[in-house]
C-alpha positions in Angstrom: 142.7 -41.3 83.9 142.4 -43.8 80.8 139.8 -45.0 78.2 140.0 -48.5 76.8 139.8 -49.0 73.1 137.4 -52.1 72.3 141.2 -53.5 70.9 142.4 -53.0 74.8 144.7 -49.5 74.1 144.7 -47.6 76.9 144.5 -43.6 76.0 145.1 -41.0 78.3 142.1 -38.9 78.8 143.9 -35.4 78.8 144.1 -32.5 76.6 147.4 -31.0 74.9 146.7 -27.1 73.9 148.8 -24.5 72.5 148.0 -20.9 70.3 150.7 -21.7 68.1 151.4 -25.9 66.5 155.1 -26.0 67.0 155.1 -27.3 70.8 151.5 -30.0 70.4 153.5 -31.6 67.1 157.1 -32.4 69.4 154.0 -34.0 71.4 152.0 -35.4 68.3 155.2 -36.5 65.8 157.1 -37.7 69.2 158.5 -40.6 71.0 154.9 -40.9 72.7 152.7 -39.5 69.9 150.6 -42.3 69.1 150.2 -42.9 72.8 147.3 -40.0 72.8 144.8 -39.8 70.3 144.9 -36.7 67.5 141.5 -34.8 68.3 142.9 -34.4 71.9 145.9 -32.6 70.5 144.5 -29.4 69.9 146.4 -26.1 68.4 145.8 -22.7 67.0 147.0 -21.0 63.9 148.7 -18.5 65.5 150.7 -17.8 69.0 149.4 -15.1 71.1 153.0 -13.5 71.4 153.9 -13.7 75.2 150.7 -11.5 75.2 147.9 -12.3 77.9 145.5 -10.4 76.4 146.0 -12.1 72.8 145.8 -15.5 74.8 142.4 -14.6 76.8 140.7 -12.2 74.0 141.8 -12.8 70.4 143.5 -16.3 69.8 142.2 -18.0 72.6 138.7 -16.9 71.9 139.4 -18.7 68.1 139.5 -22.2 70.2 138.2 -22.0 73.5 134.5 -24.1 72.0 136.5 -26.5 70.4 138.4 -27.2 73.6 135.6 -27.1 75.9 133.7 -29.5 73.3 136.6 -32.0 73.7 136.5 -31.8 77.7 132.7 -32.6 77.3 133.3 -35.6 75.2 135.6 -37.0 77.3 134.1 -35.7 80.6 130.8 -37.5 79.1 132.9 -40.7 79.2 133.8 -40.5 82.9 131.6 -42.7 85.0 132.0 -40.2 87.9 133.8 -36.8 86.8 135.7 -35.5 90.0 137.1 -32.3 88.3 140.0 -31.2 86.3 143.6 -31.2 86.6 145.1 -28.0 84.1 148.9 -28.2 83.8 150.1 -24.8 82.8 152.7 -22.2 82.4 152.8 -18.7 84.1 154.0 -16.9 81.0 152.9 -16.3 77.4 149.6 -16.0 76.2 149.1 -19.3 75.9 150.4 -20.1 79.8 148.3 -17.4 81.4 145.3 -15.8 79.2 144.3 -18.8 77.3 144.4 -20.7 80.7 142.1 -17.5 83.0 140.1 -18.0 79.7 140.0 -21.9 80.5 139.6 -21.7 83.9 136.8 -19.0 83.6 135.1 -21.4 81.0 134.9 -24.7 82.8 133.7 -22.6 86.2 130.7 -21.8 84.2 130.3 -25.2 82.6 131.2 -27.4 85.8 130.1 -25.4 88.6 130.1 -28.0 91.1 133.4 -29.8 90.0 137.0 -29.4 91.2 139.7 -27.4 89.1 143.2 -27.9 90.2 145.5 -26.3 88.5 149.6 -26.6 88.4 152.0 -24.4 87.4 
């Protein structure tokens, strides 16, 4: 769940992603912010509104390659990639049509690999 730094940090290998910055910079300008490193901190320009089909067809489409090009990064430094864990909420575009967008996404790219995700 962690890559080691050649200086011996630990850094979660996970991916914070909103439409909208407000809610990633708590995360990034936080308590824990320089726990996890920027380029994993990825936002949008704009929210999607509470609107699924902003999230899954307009401003999620705006980001979805830069978020799957992270995962690959970090699922290239896996030695032995189980699957995905996706941590999400039911409601706003972000929470539910960015996510189906996600999920639809990484079926495609990792066939063969678990997706769990919470809610």
């Amino acid at each position: 769940f962690f890559n080691e730094t050649k200086a011996g940090k630990c850094i979660p290998r996970n991916i914070f992603v909103d439409l909208e910055p407000t809610v990633v910079d708590e995360v990034r300008n936080g308590k824990y912010g320089k726990l996890f490193h920027p380029d994993q901190l990825i936002t949008g320009m704009e929210d999607a509104a509470n609107n699924y089909a902003r999230g899954h067809y307009t401003c999620g489409k705006e980001i979805i390659d830069n978020v799957l090009n992270k995962i690959g990064k970090l699922s290239d430094q896996c030695s032995t990639l189980q699957g995905f864990l996706v941590f999400h909420s039911f409601g706003g575009g972000t929470g539910s049509g960015f996510t189906s967008l996600l999920m639809e996404r990484l079926s495609v790219e990792y066939p063969k690999k678990s997706k769990l995700e919470f809610a």
